[in-house]
C-alpha positions as CSV (number, residue, x, y, z in Angstrom):
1,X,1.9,12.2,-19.6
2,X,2.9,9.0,-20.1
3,X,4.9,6.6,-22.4
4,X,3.7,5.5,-25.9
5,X,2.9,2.0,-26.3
6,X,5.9,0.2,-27.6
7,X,6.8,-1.0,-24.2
8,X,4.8,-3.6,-22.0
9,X,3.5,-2.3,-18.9
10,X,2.4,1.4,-20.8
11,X,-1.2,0.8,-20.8
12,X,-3.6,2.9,-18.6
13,X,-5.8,0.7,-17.4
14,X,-8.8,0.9,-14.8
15,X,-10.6,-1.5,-11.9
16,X,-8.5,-4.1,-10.5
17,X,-5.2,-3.9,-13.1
18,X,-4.6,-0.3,-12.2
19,X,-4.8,-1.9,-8.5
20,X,-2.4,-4.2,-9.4
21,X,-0.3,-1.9,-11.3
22,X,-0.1,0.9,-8.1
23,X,0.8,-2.1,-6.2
24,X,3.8,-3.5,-8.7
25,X,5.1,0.2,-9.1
26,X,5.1,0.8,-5.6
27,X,7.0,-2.8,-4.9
28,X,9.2,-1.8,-7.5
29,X,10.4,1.2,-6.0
30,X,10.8,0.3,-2.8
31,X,13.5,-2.4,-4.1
32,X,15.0,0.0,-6.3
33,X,15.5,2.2,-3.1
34,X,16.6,-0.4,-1.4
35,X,19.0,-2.7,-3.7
36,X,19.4,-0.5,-6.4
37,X,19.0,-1.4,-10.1
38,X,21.5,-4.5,-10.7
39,X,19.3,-6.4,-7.8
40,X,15.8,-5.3,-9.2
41,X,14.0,-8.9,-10.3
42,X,10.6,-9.2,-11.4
43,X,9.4,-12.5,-9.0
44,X,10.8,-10.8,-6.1
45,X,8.6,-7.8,-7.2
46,X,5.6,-10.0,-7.2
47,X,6.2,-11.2,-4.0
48,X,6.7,-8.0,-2.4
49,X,3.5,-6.5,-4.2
50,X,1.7,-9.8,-3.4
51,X,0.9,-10.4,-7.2
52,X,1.8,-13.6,-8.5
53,X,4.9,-13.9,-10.9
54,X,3.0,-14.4,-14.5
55,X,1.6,-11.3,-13.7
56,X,4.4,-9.0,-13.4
57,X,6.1,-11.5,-16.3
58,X,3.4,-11.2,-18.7
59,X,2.5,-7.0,-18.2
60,X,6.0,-5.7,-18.1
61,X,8.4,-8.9,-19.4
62,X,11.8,-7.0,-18.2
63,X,13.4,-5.0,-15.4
64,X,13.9,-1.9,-17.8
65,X,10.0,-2.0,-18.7
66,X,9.3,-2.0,-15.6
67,X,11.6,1.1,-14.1
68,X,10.1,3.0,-17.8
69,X,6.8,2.2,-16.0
70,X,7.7,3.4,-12.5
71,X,9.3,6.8,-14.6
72,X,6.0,7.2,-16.6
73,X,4.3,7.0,-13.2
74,X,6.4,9.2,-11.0
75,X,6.2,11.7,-13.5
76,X,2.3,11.7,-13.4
77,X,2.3,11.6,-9.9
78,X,4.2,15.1,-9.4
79,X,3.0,18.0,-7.7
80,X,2.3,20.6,-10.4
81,X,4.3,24.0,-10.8
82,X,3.7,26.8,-8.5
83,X,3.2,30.1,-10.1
84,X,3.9,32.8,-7.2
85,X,3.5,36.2,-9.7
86,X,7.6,36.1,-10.2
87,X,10.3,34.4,-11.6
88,X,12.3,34.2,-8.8
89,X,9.3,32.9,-6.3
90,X,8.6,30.1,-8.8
91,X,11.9,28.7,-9.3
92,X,12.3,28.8,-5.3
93,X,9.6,26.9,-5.1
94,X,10.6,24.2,-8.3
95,X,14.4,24.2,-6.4
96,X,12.3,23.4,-2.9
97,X,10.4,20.7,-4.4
98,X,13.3,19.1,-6.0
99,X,15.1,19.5,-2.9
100,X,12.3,17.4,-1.0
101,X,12.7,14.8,-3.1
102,X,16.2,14.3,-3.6
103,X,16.5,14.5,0.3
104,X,13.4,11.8,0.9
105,X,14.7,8.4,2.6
106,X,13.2,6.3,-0.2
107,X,13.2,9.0,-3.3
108,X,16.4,9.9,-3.0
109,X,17.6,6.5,-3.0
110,X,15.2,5.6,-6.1
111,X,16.7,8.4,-8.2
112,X,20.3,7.5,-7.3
113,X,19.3,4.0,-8.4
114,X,17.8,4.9,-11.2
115,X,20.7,7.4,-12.5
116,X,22.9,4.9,-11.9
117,X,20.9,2.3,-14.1
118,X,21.0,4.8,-16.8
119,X,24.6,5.1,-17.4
120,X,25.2,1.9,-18.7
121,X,21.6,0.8,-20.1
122,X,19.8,2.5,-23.1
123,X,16.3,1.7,-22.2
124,X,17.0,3.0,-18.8
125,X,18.1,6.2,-19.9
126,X,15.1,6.7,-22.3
127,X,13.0,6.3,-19.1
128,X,14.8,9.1,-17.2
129,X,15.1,11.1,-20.2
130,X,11.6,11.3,-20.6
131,X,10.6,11.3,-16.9
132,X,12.6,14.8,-16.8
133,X,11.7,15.7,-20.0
134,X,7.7,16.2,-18.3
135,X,9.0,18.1,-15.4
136,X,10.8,20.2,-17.2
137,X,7.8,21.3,-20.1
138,X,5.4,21.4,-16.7
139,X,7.6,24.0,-14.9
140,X,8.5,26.0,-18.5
141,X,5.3,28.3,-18.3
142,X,6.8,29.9,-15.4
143,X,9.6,31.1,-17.3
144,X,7.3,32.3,-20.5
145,X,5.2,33.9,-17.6
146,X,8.5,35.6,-16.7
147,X,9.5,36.3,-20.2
148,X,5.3,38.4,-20.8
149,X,6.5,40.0,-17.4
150,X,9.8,41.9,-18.6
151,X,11.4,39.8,-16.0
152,X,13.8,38.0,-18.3
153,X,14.8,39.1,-22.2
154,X,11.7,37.5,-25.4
155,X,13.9,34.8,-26.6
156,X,14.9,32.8,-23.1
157,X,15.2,29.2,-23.2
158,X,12.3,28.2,-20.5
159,X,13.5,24.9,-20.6
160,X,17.2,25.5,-19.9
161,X,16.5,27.7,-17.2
162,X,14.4,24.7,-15.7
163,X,17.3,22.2,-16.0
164,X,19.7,25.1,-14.4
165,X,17.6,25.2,-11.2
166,X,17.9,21.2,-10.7
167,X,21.6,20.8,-11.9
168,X,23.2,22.0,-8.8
169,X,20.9,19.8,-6.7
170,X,21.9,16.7,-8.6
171,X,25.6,17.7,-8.5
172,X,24.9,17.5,-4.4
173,X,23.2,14.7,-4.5
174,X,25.3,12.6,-7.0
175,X,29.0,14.0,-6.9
176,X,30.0,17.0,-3.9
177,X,28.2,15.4,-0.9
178,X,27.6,18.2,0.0
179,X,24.4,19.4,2.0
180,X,21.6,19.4,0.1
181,X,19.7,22.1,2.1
182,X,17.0,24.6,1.8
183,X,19.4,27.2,1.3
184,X,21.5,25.5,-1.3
185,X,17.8,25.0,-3.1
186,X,17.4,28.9,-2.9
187,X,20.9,29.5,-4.2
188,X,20.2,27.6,-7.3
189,X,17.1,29.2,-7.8
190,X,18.8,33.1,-7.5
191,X,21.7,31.7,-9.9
192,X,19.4,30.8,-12.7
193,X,17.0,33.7,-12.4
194,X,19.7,35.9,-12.4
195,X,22.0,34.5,-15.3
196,X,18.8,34.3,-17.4
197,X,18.1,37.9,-16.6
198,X,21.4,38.8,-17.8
199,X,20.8,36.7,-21.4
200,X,22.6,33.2,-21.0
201,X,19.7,31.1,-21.6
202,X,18.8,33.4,-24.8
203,X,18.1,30.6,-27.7
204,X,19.7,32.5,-30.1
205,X,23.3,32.4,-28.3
């Protein structure tokens, strides 16, 4: 899923411009990861993707179309859910794969980059809001799945019981320090299956 067309750089294009757009979104990223947001600039973008400048000016215009651009793309580019026949095995695997890339040299740094962008910039946020926003309605059939199963009460929030898995993850990541760990991935997994078992996540709360 991608990003309506109100923003430059949104387009889905073929042949040589989608070459040129992997190569921009991949130069793009590996700034972000490695100056963060506040150093991001377009010509040294170009240079790094070995585009030339009007390029890069003329398809995206800003930084923040840019990073919407990298968001839409990232989001595309994810592994799709894992269905394992039970709640519990699904969301393991969801907590795993969030794990992988929180902990991932360059990902990691991206997303902190990225978050960080989004505090204080509105188009920024919309990115990441959206970007999320497809995980989350990709991993929800698990939880419907688990809902047709008797594993969790009719009326459970799929999508909050998606965002439980991944908030103690980012809470590692962005504010403890603490390890962020296979087992710690697990953990969250088992706390949202089993507080959605016991009817927090019920819509109707």
């Amino acid at each position: 899923m991608g990003f309506d067309g109100a923003d430059p750089g949104t387009v889905r294009p073929g042949g040589r411009t989608a070459r040129v757009r992997a190569a921009v979104l991949q130069a793009a990223g590996d700034a972000l990861a490695e100056r963060g947001f506040a150093h991001l600039d377009l010509a040294d973008v170009a240079r790094r993707a070995g585009v030339g400048k009007t390029t890069v000016y003329r398809r995206w215009g800003t930084v923040t179309s840019l990073v919407a651009d990298l968001l839409a793309d990232m989001a595309e580019q994810s592994l799709p859910r894992t269905e394992t026949g039970s709640l519990l095995g699904d969301l393991k695997a969801n907590a795993r794969l969030v794990r992988r890339t929180l902990t991932d040299p360059r990902q990691g740094a991206l997303f902190k980059a990225v978050i960080a962008a989004a505090v204080c910039d509105a188009k920024t946020a919309e990115a990441l809001h959206r970007f999320y926003d497809v995980r989350v309605r990709e991993w929800a059939p698990c939880v419907r799945q688990a809902v047709d199963r008797g594993e969790v009460p009719a009326g459970t929030d799929p999508h909050e019981v998606v965002r439980a898995v991944s908030a103690p993850l980012y809470y590692r990541l962005l504010t403890s320090g603490e390890p962020l760990d296979e087992a710690a991935a697990d953990r969250a997994a088992e706390a949202a299956v089993a507080a959605a078992r016991a009817g927090a996540y019920l819509r109707d709360r």
